[in-house]
C-alpha positions in Angstrom: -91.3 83.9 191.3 -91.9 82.6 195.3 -95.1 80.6 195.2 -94.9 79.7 198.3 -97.7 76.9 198.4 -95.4 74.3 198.0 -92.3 72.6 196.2 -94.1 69.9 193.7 -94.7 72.6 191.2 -95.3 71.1 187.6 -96.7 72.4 184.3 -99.2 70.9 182.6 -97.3 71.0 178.7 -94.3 71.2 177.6 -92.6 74.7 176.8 -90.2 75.3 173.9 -90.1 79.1 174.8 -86.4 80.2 176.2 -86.8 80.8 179.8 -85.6 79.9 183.3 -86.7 76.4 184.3 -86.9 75.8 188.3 -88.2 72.4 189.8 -89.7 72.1 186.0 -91.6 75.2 186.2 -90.4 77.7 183.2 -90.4 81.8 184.0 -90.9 83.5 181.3 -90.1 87.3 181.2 -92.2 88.3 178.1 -92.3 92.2 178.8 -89.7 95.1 177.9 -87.8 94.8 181.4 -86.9 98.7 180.0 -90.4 99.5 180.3 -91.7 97.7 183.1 -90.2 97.7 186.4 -90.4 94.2 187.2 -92.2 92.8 190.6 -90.0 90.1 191.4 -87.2 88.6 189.5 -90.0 86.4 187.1 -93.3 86.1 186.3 -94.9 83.1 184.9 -96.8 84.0 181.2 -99.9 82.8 180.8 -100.8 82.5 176.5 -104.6 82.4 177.5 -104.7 79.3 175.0 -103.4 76.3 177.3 -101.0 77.2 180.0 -101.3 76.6 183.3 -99.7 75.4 186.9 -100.8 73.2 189.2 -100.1 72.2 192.4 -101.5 68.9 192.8 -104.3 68.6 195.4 -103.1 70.4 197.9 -103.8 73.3 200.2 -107.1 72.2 201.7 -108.8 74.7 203.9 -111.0 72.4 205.5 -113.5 74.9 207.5 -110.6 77.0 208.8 -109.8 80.2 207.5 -107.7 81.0 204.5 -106.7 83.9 202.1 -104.3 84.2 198.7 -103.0 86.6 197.2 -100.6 87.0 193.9 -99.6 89.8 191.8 -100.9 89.7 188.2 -100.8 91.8 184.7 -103.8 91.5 182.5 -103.8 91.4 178.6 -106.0 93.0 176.7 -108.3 90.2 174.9 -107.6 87.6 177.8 -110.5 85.2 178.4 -113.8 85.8 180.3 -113.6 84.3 184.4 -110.3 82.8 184.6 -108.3 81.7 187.8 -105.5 84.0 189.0 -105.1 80.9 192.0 -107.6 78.7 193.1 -108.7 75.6 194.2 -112.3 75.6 192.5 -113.6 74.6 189.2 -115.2 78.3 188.7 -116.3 81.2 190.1 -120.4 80.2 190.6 -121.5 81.7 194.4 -121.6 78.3 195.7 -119.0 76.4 194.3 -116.8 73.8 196.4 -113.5 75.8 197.9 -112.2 78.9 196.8 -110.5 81.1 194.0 -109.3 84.5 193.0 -110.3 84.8 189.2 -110.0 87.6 186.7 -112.6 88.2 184.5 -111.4 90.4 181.3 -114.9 91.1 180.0 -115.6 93.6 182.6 -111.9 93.8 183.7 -113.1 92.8 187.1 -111.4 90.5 190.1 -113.3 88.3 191.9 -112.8 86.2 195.0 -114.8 83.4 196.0 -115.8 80.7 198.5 -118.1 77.7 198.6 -119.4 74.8 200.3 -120.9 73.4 197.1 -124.3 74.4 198.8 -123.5 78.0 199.9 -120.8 80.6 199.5 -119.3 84.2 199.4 -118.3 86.1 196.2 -117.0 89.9 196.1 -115.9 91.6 193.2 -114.2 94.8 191.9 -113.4 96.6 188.7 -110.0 97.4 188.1 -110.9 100.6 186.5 -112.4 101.4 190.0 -108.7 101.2 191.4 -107.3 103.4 188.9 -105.5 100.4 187.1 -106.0 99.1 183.8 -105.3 96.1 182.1 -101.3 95.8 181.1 -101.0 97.0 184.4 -99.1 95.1 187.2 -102.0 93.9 189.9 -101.8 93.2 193.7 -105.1 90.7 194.7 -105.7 89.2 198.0 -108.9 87.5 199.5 -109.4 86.6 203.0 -111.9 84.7 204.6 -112.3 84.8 208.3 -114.4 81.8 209.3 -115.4 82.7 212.7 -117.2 86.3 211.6 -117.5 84.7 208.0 -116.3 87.4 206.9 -115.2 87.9 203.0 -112.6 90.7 201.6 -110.9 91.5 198.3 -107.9 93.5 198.7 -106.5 95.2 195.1 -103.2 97.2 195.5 -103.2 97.1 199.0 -107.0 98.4 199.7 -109.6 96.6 201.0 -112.6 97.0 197.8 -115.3 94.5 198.7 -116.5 92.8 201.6 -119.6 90.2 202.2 -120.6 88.0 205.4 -121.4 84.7 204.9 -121.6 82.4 208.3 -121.7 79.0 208.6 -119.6 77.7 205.7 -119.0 73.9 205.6 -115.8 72.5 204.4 -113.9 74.1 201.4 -111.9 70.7 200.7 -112.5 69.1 197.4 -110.3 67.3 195.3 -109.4 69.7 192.8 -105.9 70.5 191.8 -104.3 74.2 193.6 -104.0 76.2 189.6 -102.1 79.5 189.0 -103.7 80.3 185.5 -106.8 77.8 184.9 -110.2 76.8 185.7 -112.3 76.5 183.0 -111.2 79.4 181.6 -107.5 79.9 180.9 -105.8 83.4 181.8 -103.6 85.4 179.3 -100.9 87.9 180.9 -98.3 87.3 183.9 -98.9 86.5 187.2 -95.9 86.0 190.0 -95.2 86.4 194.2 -98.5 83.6 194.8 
């Protein structure tokens, strides 16, 4: 799996499932590797009940630009407006920072920035992609401050775009998460 955010990675419980264990972070390769063509050589699983990474507080944006990306597989009965990555405590319009996020009620990805008093969301339907949960996912979000200019990108295609100028800061002191806030994701999500 190459993060690439950092090398403090930690998780937040102990794992007794078999896997490879790097810097204290366990890969888990829970899928048929005879039936899935692997994205990279390990994917983090996510049991939707407690599991999660985090990254301490890093990777403030201050008012600069930023983006994030990661590829992810959905399952079926995972909870309602988790975090893919993010740096937010949930997906509200205006909330402080930012986040992609996965919500498996309407099997929709969202990405999101706030100032805690203003903010950008754009969302898209999987389905709308021609990809369906248990399905390997590529999600990116930019956000250009100086047009203020919002995109979702899934499997390589811009989906959704919004314009919001004159963002303040996106710093907060939230943890970075792969896999949590306020909602914990179920499936595997690697390359973040």
């Amino acid at each position: 799996m190459a993060l690439g955010l950092g090398s403090t990675l930690s998780t937040t419980r102990n794992v007794s499932t078999p896997g490879i264990v790097t810097a204290g972070l366990v890969l888990k390769q829970n899928y048929d590797t005879g039936a899935v063509v692997p994205i990279s050589d390990g994917a983090a699983f996510f049991d939707g009940s407690d599991d999660y990474i985090t990254m301490g507080d890093n990777a403030d944006m201050g008012t600069g630009d930023v983006s994030a990306s990661c590829w992810f597989r959905p399952l079926t009965s995972a909870v309602h407006g988790a975090t893919l990555v993010g740096k937010q405590e949930n997906y509200n319009v205006n909330a402080l920072g930012y986040g992609l996020y996965y919500r498996h009620s309407t099997a929709t990805v969202w990405w999101n920035i706030g100032d805690s008093s203003s903010g950008a969301r754009v969302n898209e339907a999987i389905a709308d992609i021609g990809s369906s949960e248990e399905q390997w996912i590529h999600a990116a979000g930019t956000y250009i401050q100086s047009t203020g200019v919002i995109k979702l990108y899934l499997n390589g295609v811009e989906v959704a775009t919004a314009t919001q100028s004159g963002l303040g800061t996106l710093n907060n002191a939230l943890d970075l998460r792969i896999g949590y806030s306020n909602a914990y994701y179920k499936g595997n999500i690697c390359n973040v």
